[in-house]
N, C-alpha and C positions, 0 to 999 in steps of 0.2 A: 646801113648798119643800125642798131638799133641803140638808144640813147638813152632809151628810160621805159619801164614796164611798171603799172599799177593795178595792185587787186582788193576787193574790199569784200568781201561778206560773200566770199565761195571756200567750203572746206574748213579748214581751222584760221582761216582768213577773216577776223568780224569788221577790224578798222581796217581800212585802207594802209596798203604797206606798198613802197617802192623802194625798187633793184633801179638803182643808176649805174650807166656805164660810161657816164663823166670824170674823164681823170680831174684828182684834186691837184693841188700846187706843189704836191711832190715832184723833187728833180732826180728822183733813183729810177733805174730801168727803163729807157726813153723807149727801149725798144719795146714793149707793153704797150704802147702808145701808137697809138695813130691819129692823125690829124684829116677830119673829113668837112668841107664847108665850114670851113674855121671852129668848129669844136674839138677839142681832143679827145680823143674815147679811150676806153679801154680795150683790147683785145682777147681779156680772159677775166669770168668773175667766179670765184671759187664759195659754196656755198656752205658751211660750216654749221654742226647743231644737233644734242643727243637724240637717238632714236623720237619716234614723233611729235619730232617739234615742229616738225611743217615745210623741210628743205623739199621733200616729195612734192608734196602739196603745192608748192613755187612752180615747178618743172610742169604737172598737172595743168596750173593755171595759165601758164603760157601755149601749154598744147591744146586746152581744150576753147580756149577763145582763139587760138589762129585757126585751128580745125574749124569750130565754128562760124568764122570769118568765111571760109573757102566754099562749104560745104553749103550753109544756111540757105541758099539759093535755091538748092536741087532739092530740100527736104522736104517729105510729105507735110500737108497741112493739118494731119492729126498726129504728127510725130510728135507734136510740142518741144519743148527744150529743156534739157538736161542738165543746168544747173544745181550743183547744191550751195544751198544758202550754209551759213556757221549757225550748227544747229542746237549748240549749247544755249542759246539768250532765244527767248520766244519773240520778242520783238523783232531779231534779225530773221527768222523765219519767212515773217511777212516782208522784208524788204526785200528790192531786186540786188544781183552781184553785179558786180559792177570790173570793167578792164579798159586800162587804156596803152595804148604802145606810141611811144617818140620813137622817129626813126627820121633817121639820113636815105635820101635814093636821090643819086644824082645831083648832089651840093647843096638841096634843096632839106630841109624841114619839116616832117608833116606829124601831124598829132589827130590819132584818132581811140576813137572809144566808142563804147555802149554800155548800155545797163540791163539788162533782162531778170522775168521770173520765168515760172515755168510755160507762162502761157503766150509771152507776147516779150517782143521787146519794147521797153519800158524809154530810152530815151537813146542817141546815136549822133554823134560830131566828129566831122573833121576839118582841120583846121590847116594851112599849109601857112610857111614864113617865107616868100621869096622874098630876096632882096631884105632879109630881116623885118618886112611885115608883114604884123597878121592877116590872113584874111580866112573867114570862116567859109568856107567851100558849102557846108551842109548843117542845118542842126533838127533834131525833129525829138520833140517831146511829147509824150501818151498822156490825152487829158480825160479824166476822169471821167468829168460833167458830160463833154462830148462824147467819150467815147472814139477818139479817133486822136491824130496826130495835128499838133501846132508843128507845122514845118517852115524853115527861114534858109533861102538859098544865097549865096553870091555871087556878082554879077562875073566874078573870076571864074566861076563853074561854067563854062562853055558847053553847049550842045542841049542834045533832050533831058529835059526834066522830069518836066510832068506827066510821062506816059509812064517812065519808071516808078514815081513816084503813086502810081495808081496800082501800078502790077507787083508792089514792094510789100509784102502780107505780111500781119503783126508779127511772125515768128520767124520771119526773113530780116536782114540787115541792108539796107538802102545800097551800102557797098558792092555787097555781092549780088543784087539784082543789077547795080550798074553794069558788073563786068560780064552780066549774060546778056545784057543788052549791048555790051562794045563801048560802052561809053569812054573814052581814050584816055580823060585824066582820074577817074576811078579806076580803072584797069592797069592804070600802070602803080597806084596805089594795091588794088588786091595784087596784084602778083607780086609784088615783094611780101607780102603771107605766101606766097604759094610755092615760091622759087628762094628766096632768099633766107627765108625764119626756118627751121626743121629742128624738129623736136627729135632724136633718134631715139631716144629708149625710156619709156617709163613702166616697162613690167618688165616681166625676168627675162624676153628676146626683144635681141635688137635688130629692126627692121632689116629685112635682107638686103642693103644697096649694094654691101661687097659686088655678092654674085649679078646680081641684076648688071650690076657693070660691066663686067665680066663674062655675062652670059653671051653665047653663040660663037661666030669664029675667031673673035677676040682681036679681028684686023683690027678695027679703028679705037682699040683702047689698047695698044702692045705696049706705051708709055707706061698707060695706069698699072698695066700688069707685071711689069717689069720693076717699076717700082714697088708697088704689094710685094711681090716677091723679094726683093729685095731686104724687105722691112720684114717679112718673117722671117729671113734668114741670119738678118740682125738680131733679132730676139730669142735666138739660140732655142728656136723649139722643134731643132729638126727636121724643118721643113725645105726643101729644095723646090719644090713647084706647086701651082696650082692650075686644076682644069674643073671648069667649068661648063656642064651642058643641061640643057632643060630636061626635063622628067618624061623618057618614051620607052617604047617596046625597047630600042636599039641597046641601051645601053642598064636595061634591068635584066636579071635572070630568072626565069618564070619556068615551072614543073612542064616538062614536054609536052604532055597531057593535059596541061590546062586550057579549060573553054576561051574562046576570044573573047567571048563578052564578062566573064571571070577578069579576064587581063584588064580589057578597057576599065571594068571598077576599079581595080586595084591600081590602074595607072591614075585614074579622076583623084581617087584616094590622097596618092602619095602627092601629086600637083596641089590639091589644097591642102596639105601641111606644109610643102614646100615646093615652088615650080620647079626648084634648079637640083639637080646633083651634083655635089661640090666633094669633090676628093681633093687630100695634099698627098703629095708625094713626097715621100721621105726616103733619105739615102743611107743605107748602113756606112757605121763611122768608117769604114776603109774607102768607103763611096764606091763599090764595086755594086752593087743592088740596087735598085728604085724600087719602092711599094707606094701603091697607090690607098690611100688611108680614107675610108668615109667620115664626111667632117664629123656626122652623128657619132664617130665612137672616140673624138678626140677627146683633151681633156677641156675644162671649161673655161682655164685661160685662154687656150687654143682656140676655141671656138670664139670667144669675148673677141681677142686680137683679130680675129679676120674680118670679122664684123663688122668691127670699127674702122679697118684700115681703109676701105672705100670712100664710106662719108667722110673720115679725114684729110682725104687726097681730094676728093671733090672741091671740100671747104679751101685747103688750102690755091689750089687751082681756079676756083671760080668764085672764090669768096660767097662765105650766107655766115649765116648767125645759128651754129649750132646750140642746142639745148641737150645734155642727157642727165638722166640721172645716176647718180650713184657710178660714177668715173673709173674709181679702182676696183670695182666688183673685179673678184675672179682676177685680174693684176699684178703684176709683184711690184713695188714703188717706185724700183727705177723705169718700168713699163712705163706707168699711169706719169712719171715727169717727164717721159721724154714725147710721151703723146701732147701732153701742154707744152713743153720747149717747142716742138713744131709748131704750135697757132703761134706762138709769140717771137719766132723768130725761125722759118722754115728751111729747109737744107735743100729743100727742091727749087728747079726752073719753073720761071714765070710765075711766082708764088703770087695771091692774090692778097694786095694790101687791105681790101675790105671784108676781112673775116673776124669772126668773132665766137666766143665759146663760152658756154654758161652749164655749169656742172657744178651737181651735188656728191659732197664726198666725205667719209673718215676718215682719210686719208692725212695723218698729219706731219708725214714727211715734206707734204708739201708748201707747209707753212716755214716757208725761208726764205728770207729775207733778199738773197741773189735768184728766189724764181718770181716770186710775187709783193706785188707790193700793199703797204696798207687797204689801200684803195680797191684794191680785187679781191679782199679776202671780204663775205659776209656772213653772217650768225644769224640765226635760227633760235630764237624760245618761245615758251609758254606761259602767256600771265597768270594773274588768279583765277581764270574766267576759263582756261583753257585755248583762248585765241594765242593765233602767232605772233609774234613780234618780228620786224627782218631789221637789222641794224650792221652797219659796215666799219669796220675794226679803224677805218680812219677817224671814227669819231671816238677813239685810247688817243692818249697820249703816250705812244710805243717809242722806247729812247732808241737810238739810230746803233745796228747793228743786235737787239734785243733778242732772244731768243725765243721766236711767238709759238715754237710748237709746245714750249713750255709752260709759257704764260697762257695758252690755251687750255694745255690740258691739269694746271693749276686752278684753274676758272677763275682767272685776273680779267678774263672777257665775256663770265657768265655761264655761257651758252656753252655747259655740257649738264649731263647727267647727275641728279643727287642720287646719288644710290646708300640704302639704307645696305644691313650686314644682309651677305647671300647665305644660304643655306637652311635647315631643319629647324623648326623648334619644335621644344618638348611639349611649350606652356600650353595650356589648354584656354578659348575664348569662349 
């Protein structure tokens, strides 16, 4: 689970800003709460803040250094890297961005980080707490004079080192060369990036898991799909079933006369916009009818809700630490609470205690006091400079039962929108 996330000088990010998911000494909603190697964590942190003030930018930041994290290994060596520094201050320009992740795997504490510019990574640690002590597993800093890295290992690092350490190129992360080498106590580090953290959406689609779960004969997921169905059918959109099949001749209709090798493009076509073909089937209100409905031409809460119902049955089932953005896009409000009532307290079997969900949202029905607690709500502004600021509603003094979607949208908490008078003027400038 993840414990703590920090960003410094990527995007409108200049200082360093941290998202904890350490419960405070509040005694409201135990159920919020989970307890992992004796810390208590959170299980949802809601992200709060007027148009671009940086709640995006949060979500971003956490996708493109775990992507990073995953990938950095397999990247060409003229690909360079992709960071943007906060490009307001000319001074942060030249400096590297910087991320670090705390996370729980297995009762256990690890803290890791790096620094990068565009050309190299600049500096990389990770540190593990068994038994509540430190021990730094790795550290490597880029020295100027030299040109090369000051590297300092721990004698707790078991296995090959130095070979990795030689095949680990400035724009590679010592990490992810570990886990193409196998190395067993890095690799069980990257793979909690790779299996556990999922970022599901930061543009307008959210990554297909629904169907990809779903896809083929559907034997060994009739749970998962039973439940999806299920949950459409609670959301009163009409929906009675889903089928799912991959993108071929069989199941497209194509002009009698058309060329094969016409067909084959247009099948290649339709598989890279999307592999799967995903119909619901909806039942006329007397339920005497079934029509089979292409998801393409549903509406876009329709399509939002299927989307998401996947990754959320995974999460809650196999426990990871979802990220999305922007939660109630496309939602009606009782949708988007009862999508958060399930992380925080699931209706499903075998539901997994180590899940977790980090979401940006406008959403301020959600600010209530019997779904979230001070502690899970965070803000979003922008100083004089244009950088973000991130700060967490526990640190108001909010009187007990207070009405925060009020006091939010009062700006008793800052973090919304000045908005000057909208409309025409006459004056001339």
């Amino acid at each position: 689970m993840l414990i703590e996330f920090r960003v410094g000088n990527f995007l409108s990010f200049k200082d360093e800003q941290v998202l904890s998911l350490v419960a405070s000494s509040d005694d409201t909603l135990l159920d919020n709460v989970t307890e992992v190697g004796g810390l208590k964590l959170l299980r949802v942190a809601a992200i709060y803040g007027p148009n671009a003030s940086g709640k995006s930018n949060l979500i971003k930041a956490i996708e493109w250094s775990s992507e990073f994290i995953i990938n950095s290994a397999s990247s060409k060596p003229e690909s360079g890297i992709s960071a943007i520094p906060f490009l307001l201050d000319k001074d942060s320009i030249k400096k590297p961005s910087s991320f670090e992740f705390s996370m729980m795997i297995d009762g256990v504490r690890y803290q890791y980080g790096f620094e990068v510019d565009q050309i190299k990574v600049r500096r990389e640690w990770l540190l593990a707490y068994p038994l509540k002590k430190t021990q730094t597993w790795f550290e490597r800093i880029y020295n100027e004079d030299s040109n090369d890295y000051n590297w300092k290992f721990s004698s707790a690092l078991k296995g090959e080192k130095e070979k990795i350490k030689t095949a680990t190129r400035k724009e590679v992360l010592f990490l992810s060369a570990g886990a193409q080498w196998n190395h067993e106590q890095l690799t069980k580090v990257y793979m909690w990036f790779k299996e556990k953290l999922r970022t599901l959406m930061t543009t307008d689609k959210i990554k297909p898991i629904t169907a990809d779960l779903l896809k083929g004969a559907i034997a060994e997921h009739d749970t998962l799909k039973r439940y999806i169905v299920e949950c459409l059918r609670s959301a009163d959109v009409g929906i009675d079933d889903v089928i799912v099949e991959e993108v071929n001749e069989a199941n497209l209709r194509f002009p009698e006369n058309m060329p094969a090798e016409a067909k084959e493009e247009a099948i290649k076509m339709l598989r890279k916009k999307s592999p799967f073909d995903v119909r619901l089937v909806h039942r006329s209100s007397k339920g005497q009818v079934k029509i089979k409905f292409p998801l393409a031409i549903e509406s876009d809460g329709t399509k939002r809700l299927f989307s998401l119902l996947g990754p959320w049955i995974y999460l809650l089932v196999n426990g990871m630490t979802a990220v999305l953005d922007e939660l109630d896009k496309s939602l009606h409000p009782l949708l988007t609470r009862k999508l958060v009532e399930l992380v925080q307290k699931p209706d499903i079997e075998n539901s997994n205690a180590q899940r977790q969900l980090i979401f940006s949202t406008h959403d301020t029905t959600l600010l209530d006091p019997e779904l979230l607690r001070r502690d899970q709500i965070w803000l979003t502004q922008k100083d004089d400079t244009g950088a973000t600021e991130l700060y967490s509603l526990a640190e108001y003094k909010v009187r007990k039962g207070e009405a925060m979607q009020r006091g939010y949208l009062s700006g008793r908490y800052i973090a919304i929108p000045m908005l000057d008078k909208f409309g025409l003027s006459d004056e001339k400038k």
